[in-house]
PDB file of the backbone (N, CA, C, O) and the ligand in Angstrom, with CONECT records:
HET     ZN  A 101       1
ATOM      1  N   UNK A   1     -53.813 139.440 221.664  1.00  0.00           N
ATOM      2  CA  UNK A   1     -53.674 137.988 221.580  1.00  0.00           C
ATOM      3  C   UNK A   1     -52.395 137.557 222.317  1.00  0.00           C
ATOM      4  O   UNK A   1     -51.454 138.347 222.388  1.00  0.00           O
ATOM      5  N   UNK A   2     -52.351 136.784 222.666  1.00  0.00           N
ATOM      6  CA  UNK A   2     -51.082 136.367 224.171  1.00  0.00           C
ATOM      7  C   UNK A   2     -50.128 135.537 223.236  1.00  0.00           C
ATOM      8  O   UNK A   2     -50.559 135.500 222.083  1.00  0.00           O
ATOM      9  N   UNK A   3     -49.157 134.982 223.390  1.00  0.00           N
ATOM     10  CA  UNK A   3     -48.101 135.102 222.572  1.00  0.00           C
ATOM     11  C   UNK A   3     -47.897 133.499 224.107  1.00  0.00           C
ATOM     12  O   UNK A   3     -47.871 133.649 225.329  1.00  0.00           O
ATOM     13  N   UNK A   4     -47.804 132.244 223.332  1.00  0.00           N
ATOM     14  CA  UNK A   4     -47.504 130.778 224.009  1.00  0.00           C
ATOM     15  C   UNK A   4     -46.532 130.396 223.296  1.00  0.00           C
ATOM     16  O   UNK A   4     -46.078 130.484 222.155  1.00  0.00           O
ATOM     17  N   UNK A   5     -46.257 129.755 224.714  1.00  0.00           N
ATOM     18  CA  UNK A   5     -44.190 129.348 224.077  1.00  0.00           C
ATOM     19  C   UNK A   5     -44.921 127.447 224.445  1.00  0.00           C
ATOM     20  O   UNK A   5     -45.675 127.136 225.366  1.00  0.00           O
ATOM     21  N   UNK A   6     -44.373 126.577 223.413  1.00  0.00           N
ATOM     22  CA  UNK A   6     -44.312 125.658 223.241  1.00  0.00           C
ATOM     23  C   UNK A   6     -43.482 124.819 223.039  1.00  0.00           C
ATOM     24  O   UNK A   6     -42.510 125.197 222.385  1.00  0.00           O
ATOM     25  N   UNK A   7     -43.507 123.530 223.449  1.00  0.00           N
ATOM     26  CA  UNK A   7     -41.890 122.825 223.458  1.00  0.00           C
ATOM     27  C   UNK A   7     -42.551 121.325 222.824  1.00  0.00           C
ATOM     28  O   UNK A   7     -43.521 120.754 223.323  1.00  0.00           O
ATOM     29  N   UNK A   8     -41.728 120.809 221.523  1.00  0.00           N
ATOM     30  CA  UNK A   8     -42.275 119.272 220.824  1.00  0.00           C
ATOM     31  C   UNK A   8     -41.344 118.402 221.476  1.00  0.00           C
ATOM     32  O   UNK A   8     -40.145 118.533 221.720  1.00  0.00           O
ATOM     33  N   UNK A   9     -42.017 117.650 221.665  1.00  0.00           N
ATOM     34  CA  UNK A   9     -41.626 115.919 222.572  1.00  0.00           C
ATOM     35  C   UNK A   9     -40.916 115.142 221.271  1.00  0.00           C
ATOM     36  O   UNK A   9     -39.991 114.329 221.266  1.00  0.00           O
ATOM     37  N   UNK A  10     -41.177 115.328 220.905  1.00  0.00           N
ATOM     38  CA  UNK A  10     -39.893 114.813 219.378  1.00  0.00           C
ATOM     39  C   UNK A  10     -38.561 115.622 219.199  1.00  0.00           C
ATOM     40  O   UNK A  10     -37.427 115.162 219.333  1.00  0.00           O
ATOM     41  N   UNK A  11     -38.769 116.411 218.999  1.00  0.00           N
ATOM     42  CA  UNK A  11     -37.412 117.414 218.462  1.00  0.00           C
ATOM     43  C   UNK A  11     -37.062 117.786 219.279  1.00  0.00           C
ATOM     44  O   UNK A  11     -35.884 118.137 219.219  1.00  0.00           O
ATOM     45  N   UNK A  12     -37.727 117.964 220.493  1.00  0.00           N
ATOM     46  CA  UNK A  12     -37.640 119.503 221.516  1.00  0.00           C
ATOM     47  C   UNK A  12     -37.472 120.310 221.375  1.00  0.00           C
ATOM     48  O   UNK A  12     -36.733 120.946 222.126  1.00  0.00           O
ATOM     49  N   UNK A  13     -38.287 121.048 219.871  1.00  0.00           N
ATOM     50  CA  UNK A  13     -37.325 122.704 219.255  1.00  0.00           C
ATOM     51  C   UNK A  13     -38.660 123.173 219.980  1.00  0.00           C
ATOM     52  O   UNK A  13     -39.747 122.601 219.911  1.00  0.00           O
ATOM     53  N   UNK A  14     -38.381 124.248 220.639  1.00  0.00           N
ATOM     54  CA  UNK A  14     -39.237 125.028 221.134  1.00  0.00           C
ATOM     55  C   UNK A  14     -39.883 126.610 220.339  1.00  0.00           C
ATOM     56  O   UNK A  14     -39.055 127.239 219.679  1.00  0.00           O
ATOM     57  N   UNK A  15     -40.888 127.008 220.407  1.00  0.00           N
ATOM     58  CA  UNK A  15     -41.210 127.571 219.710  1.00  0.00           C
ATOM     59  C   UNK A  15     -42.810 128.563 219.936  1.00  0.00           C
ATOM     60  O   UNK A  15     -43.735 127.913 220.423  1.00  0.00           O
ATOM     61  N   UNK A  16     -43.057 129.827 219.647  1.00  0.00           N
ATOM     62  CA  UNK A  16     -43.964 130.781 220.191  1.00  0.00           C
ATOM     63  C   UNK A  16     -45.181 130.477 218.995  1.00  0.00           C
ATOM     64  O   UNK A  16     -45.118 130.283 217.780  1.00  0.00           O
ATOM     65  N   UNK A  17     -46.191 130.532 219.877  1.00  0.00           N
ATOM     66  CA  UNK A  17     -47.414 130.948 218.775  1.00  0.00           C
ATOM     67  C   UNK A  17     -48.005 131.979 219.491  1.00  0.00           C
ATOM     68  O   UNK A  17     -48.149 132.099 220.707  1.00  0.00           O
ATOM     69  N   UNK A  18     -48.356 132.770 218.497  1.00  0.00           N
ATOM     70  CA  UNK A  18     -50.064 133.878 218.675  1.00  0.00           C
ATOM     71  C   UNK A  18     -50.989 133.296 219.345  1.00  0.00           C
ATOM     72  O   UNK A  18     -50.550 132.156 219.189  1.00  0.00           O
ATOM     73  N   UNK A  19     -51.805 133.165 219.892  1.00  0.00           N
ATOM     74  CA  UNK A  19     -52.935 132.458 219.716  1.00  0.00           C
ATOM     75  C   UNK A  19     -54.193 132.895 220.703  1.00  0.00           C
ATOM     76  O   UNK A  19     -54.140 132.958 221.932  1.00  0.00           O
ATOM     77  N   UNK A  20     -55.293 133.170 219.896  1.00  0.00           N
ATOM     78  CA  UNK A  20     -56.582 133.109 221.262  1.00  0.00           C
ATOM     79  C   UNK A  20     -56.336 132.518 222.076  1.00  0.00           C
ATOM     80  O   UNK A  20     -55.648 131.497 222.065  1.00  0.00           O
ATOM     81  N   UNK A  21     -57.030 133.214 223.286  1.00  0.00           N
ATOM     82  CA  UNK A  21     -56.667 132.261 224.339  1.00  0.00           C
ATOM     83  C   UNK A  21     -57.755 130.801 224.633  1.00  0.00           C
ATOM     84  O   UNK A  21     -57.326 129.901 225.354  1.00  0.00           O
ATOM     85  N   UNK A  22     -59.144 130.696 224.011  1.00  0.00           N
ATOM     86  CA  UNK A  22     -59.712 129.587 223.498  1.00  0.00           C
ATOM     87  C   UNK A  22     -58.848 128.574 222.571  1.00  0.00           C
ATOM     88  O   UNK A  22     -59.470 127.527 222.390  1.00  0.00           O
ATOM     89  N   UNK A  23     -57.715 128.601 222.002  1.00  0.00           N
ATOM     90  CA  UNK A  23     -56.740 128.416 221.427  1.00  0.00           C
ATOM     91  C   UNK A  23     -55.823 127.400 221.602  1.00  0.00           C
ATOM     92  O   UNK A  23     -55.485 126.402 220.966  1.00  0.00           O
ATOM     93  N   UNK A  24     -55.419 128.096 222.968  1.00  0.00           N
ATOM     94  CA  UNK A  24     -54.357 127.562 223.857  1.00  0.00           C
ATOM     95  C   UNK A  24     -54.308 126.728 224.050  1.00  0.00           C
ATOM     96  O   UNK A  24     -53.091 126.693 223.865  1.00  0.00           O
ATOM     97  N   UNK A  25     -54.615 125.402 224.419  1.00  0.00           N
ATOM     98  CA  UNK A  25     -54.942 124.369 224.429  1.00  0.00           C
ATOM     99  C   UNK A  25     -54.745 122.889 223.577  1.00  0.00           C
ATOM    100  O   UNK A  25     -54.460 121.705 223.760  1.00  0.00           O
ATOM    101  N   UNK A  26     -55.192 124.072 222.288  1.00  0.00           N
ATOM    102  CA  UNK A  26     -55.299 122.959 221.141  1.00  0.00           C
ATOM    103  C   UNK A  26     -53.519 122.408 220.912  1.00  0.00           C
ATOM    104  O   UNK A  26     -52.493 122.876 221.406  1.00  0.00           O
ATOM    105  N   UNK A  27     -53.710 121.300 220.007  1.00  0.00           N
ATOM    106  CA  UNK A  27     -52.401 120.877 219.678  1.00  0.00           C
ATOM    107  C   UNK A  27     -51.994 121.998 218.760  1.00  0.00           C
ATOM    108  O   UNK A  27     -52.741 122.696 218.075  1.00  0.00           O
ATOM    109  N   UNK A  28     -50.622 122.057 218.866  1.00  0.00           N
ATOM    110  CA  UNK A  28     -50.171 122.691 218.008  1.00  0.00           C
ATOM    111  C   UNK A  28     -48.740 122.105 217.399  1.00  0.00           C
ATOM    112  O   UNK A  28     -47.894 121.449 218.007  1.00  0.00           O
ATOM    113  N   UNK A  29     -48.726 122.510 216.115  1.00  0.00           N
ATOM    114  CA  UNK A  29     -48.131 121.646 215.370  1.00  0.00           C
ATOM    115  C   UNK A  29     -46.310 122.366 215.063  1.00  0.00           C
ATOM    116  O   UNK A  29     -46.036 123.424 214.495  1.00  0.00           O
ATOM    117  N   UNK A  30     -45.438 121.447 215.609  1.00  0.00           N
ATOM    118  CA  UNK A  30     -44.092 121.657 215.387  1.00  0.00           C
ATOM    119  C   UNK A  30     -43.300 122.196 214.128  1.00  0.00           C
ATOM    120  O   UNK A  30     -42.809 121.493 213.245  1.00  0.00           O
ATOM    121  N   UNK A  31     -43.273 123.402 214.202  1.00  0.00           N
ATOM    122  CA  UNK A  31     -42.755 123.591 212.358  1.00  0.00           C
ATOM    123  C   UNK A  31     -41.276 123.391 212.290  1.00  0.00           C
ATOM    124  O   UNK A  31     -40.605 123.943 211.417  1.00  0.00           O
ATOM    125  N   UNK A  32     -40.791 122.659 213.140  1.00  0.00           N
ATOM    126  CA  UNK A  32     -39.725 121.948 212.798  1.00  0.00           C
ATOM    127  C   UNK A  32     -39.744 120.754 212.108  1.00  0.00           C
ATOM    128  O   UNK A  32     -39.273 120.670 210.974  1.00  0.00           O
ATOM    129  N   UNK A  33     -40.277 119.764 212.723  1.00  0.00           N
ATOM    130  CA  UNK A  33     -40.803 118.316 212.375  1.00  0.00           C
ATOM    131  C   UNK A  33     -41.741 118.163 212.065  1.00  0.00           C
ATOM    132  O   UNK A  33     -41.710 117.098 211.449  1.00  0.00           O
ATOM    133  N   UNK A  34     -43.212 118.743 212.059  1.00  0.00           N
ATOM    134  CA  UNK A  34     -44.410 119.218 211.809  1.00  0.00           C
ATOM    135  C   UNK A  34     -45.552 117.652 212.791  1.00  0.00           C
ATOM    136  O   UNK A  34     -46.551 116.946 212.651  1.00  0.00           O
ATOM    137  N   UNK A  35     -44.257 117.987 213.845  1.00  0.00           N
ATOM    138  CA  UNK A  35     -45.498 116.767 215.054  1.00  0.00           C
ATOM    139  C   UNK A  35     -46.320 117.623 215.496  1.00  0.00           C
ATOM    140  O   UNK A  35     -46.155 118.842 215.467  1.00  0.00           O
ATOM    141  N   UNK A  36     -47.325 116.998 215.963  1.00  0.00           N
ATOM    142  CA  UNK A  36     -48.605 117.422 216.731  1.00  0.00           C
ATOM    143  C   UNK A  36     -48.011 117.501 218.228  1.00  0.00           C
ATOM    144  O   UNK A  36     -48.466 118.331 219.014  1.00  0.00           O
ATOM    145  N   UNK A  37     -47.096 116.712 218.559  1.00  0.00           N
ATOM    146  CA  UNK A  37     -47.047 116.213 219.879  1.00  0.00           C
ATOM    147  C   UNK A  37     -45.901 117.214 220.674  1.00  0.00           C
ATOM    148  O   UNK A  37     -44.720 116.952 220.903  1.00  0.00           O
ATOM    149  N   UNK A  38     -46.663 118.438 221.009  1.00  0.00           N
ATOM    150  CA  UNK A  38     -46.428 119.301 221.637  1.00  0.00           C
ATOM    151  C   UNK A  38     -46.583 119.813 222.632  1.00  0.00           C
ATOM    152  O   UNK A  38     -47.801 119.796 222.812  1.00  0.00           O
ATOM    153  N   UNK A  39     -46.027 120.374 223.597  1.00  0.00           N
ATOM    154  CA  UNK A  39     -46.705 120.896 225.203  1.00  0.00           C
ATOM    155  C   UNK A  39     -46.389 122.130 225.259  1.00  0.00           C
ATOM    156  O   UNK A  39     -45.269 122.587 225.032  1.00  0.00           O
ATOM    157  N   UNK A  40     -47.650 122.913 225.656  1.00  0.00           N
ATOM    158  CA  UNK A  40     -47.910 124.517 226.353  1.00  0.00           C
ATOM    159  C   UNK A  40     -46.718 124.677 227.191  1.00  0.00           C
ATOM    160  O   UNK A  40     -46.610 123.664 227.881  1.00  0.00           O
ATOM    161  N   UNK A  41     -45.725 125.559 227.441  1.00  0.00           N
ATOM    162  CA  UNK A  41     -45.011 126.351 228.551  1.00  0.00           C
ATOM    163  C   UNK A  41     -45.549 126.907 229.287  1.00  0.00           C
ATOM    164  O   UNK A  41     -46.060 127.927 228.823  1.00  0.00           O
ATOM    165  N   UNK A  42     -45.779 126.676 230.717  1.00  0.00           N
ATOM    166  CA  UNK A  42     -46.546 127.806 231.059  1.00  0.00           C
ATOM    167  C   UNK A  42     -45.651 128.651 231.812  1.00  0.00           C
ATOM    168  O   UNK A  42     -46.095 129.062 232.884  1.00  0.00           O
ATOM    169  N   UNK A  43     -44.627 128.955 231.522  1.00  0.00           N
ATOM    170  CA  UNK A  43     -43.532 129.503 232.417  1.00  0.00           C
ATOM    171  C   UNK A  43     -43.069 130.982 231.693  1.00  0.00           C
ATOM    172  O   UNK A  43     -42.179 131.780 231.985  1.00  0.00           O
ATOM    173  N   UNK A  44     -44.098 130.965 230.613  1.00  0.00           N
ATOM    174  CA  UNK A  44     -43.735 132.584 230.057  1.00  0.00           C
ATOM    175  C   UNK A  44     -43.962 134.451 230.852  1.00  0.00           C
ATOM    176  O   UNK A  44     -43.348 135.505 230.686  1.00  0.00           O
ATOM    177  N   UNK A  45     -44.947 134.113 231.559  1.00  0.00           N
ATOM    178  CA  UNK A  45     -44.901 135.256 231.890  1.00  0.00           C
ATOM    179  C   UNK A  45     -43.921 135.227 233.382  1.00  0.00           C
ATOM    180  O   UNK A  45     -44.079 136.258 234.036  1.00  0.00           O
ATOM    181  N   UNK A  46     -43.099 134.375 233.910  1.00  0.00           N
ATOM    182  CA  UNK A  46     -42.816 134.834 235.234  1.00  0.00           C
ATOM    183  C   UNK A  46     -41.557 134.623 234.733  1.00  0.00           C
ATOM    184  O   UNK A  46     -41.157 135.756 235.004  1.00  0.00           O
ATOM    185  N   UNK A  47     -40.756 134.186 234.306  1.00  0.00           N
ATOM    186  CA  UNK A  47     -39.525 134.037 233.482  1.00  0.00           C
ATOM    187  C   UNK A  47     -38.712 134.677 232.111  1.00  0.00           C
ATOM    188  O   UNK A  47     -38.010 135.662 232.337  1.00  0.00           O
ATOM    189  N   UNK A  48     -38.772 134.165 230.698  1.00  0.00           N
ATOM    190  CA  UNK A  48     -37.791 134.887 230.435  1.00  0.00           C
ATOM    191  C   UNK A  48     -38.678 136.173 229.815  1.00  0.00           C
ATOM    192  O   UNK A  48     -39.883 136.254 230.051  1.00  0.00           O
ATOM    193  N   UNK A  49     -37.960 137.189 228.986  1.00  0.00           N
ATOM    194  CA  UNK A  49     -38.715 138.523 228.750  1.00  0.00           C
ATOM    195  C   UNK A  49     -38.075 139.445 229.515  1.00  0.00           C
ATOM    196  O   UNK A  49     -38.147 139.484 230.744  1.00  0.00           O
ATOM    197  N   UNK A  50     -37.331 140.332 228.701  1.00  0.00           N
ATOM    198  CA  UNK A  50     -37.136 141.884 229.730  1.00  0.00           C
ATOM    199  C   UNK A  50     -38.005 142.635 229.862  1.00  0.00           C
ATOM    200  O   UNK A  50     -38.920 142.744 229.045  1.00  0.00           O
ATOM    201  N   UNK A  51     -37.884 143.419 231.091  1.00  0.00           N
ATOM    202  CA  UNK A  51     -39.243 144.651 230.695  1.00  0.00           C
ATOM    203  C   UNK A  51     -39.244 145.219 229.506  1.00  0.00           C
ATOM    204  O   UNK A  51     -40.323 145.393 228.940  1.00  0.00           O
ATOM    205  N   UNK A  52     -38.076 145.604 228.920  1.00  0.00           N
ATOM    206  CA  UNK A  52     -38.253 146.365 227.297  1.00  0.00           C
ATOM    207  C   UNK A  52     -38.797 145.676 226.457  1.00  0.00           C
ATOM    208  O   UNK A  52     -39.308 146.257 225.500  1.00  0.00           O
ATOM    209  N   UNK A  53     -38.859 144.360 226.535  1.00  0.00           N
ATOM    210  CA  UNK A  53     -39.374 143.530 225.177  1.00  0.00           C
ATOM    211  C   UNK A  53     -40.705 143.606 225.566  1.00  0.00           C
ATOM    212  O   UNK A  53     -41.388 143.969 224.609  1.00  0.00           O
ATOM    213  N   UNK A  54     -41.402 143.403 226.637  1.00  0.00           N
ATOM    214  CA  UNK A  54     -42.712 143.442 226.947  1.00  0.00           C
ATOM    215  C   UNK A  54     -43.487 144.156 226.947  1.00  0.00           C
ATOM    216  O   UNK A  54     -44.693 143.918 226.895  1.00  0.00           O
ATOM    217  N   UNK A  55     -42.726 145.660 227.032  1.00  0.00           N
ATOM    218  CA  UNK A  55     -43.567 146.853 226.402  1.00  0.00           C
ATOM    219  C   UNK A  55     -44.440 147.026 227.164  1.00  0.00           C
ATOM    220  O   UNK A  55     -44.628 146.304 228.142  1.00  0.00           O
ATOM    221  N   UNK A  56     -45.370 148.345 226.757  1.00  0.00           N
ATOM    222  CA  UNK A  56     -46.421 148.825 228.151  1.00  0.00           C
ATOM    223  C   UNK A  56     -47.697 148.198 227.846  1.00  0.00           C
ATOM    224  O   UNK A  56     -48.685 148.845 228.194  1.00  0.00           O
ATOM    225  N   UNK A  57     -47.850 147.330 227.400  1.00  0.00           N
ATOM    226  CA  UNK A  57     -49.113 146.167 226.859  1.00  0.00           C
ATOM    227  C   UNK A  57     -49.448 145.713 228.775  1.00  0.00           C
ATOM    228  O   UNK A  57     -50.570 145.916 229.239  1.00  0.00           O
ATOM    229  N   UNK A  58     -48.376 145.151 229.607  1.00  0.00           N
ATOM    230  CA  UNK A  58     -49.428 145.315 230.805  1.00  0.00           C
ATOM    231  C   UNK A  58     -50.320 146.072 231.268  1.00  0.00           C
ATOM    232  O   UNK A  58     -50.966 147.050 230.889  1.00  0.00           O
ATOM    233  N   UNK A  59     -50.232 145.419 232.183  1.00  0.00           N
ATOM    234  CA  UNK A  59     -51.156 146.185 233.525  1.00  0.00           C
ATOM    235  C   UNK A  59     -50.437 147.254 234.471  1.00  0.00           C
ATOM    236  O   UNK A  59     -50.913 147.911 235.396  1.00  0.00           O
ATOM    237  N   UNK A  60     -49.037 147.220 233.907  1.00  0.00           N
ATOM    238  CA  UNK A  60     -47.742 148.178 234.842  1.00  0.00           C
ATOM    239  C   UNK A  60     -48.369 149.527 234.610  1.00  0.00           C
ATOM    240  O   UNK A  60     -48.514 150.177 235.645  1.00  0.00           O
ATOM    241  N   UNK A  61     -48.798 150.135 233.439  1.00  0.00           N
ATOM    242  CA  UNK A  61     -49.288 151.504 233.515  1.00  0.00           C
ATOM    243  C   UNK A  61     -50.331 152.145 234.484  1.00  0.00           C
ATOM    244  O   UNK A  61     -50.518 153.299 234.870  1.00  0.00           O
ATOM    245  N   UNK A  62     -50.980 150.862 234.742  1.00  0.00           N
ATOM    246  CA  UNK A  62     -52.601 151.458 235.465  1.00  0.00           C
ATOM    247  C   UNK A  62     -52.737 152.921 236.050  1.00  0.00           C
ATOM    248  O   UNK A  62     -53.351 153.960 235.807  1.00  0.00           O
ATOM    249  N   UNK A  63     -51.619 152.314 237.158  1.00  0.00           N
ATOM    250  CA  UNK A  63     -51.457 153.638 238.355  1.00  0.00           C
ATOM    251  C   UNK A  63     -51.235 154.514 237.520  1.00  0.00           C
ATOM    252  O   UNK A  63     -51.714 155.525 238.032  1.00  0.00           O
ATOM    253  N   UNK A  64     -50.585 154.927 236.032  1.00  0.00           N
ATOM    254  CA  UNK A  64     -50.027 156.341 236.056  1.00  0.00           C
ATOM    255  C   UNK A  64     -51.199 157.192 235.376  1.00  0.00           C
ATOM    256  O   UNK A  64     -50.912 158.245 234.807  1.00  0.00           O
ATOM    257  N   UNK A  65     -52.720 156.666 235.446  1.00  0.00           N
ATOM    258  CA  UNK A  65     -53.220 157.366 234.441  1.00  0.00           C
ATOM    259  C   UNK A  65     -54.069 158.320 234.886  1.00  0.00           C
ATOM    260  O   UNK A  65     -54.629 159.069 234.085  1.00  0.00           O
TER     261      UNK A  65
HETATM  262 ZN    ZN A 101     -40.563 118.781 216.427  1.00  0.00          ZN2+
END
């Protein structure tokens, strides 16, 4: 399950959900302020994340198998 970083237009506390990727989309609700009025990041996979936190869950292994 892919892991979406989200940012609320009220608070601006930003914040990760789990979520199917049928999912993604939907509103999701601020558990700071508990607004609806939230927007998808889509800037997670090319930005922040070290390789160690990301673990071998890619596609980086392919070649070694
Ligand atoms: Zn909020």
């Amino acid at each position: 399950m892919p892991l979406y970083e989200y940012r609320c237009l009220i608070c601006d506390e930003t914040f990760e959900l789990l979520r199917r990727v049928e999912e993604a989309d939907e509103e999701a609700v601020c558990p700071r302020c508990g607004s609806e009025q939230t927007e998808r990041q889509l800037s997670l996979f090319s930005s922040s994340g070290s390789p160690s936190a990301r673990g071998c869950s890619t596609g980086f292994r392919r070649g070694f198998t």
